[in-house]
N, C-alpha and C positions, 0 to 999 in steps of 0.2 A: 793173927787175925783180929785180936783186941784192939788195937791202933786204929787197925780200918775200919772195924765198926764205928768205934769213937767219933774219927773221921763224918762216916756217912750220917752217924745220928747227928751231930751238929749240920750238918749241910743242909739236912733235911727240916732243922728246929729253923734254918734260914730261911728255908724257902715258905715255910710255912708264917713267919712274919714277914714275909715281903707279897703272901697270897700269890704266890706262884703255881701251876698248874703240873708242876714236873715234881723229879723224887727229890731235888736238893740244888744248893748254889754251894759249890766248893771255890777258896779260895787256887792260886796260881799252884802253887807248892802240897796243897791238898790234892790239887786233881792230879800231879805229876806223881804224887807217891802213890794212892790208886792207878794207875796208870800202870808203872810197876809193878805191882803187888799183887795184883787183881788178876788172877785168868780170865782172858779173855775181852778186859775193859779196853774200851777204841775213845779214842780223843778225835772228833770230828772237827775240822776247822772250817768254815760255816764262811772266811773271807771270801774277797773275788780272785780270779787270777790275777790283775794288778798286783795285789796285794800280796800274793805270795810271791810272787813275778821281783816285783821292786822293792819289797819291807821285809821281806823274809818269813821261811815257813820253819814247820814244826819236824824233826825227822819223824817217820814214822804215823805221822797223824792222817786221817782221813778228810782228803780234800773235797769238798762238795759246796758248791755257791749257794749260798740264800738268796744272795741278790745278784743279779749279772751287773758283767760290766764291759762295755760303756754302758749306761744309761740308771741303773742303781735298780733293775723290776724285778720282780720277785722271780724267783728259776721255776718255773712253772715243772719241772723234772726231776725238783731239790727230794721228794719223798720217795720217789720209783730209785731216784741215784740211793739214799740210802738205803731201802730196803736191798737192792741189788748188792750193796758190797759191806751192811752190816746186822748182822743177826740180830733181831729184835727180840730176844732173850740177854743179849749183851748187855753191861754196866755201859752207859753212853752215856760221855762229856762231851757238851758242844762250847766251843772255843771261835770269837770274832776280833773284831778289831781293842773293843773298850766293855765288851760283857752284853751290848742290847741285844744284836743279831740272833744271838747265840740264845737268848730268852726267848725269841721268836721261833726258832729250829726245836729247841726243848719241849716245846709248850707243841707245836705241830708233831713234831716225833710222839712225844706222849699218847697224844690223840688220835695219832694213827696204829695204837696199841703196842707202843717201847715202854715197858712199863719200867725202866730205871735209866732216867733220862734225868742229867744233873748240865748247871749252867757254871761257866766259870768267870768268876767273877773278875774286873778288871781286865779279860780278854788279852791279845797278843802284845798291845801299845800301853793299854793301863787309858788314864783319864789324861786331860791337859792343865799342864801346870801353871801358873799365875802368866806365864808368855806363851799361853799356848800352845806352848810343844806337850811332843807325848814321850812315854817313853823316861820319864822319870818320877811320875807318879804311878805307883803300879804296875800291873801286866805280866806277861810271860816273860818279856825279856829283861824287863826291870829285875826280875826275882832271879835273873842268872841260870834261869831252866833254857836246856837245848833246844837250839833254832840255827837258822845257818841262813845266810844270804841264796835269793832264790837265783 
C-alpha cells in the first residue's frame, strides 16, 4: 500500500499546482496501477461512443459521455449515469481523449460529492505531435496499457 500512497500524494501535489478542484491528476501507468491495486477503484472513460466505437476502448472501464455525439453538448445525464453505476465512496479516475474532458467530469464528479475523483493525464490518444497526429505523444495507448479496438 506504500506505492499507492506514494502514487496518490504526488497526484494530489499535481493537482494542487494546476488549482484543480478534484483529489489528484495521475499520469497513464499511475492510474492503471491504482486501478489494479485499489479495491474497488473505477476508471471512467468520459469519450463519445464514436470514440470508443472507432479509436478503441478501455476493458473494463466505465463508459459514460461528457459530451454527446454528434454534436459535441454536454450529456445533460453525464451525473445521474454515474451516480447509477458508480459508488461515490469509490477511488474514481476519469479518462478522455487528451486529459481536458476528463478535468471537466472530475471537477463535476467532485462537486457532486465524489470525494476521490482523480484526472488522468494525457487521456486515451495523449497530445498531437509536431504533424498533428495523436497517439505518439502520450496517452493510454501510447504507454502500452490495455485497450482493444471497439
Amino acid at each position: 500500500m506504500g506505492k499507492l500512497r506514494e502514487i496518490l500524494d504526488l497526484a494530489q501535489i499535481r493537482a494542487r499546482d494546476l488549482e484543480r478542484p478534484y483529489q489528484g491528476e495521475l499520469t497513464p501507468h499511475e492510474a492503471f496501477e491504482i486501478w489494479q491495486a485499489a479495491p474497488g477503484a473505477r476508471l471512467v472513460d468520459v469519450r463519445t461512443r464514436a470514440e470508443w466505437d472507432w479509436v478503441g476502448r478501455i476493458p473494463g472501464a466505465v463508459e459514460i459521455e461528457w459530451n454527446q455525439y454528434p454534436g459535441g453538448v454536454r450529456n445533460p445525464h453525464f451525473l445521474a449515469e454515474l451516480t447509477r453505476q458508480v459508488d461515490p465512496e469509490a477511488l474514481v479516475m476519469f479518462v478522455c481523449r487528451s486529459g481536458v474532458r476528463s478535468i471537466g467530469a472530475a471537477a463535476a464528479a467532485s462537486e457532486a460529492g465524489y470525494t476521490n475523483c482523480y484526472n488522468v493525464l494525457e487521456g486515451f490518444e495523449g497530445d498531437k505531435d509536431a504533424n498533428g497526429h495523436r497517439n505518439t505523444v502520450g496517452g493510454w495507448r501510447r504507454a502500452g496499457l490495455p485497450w482493444h479496438q471497439g
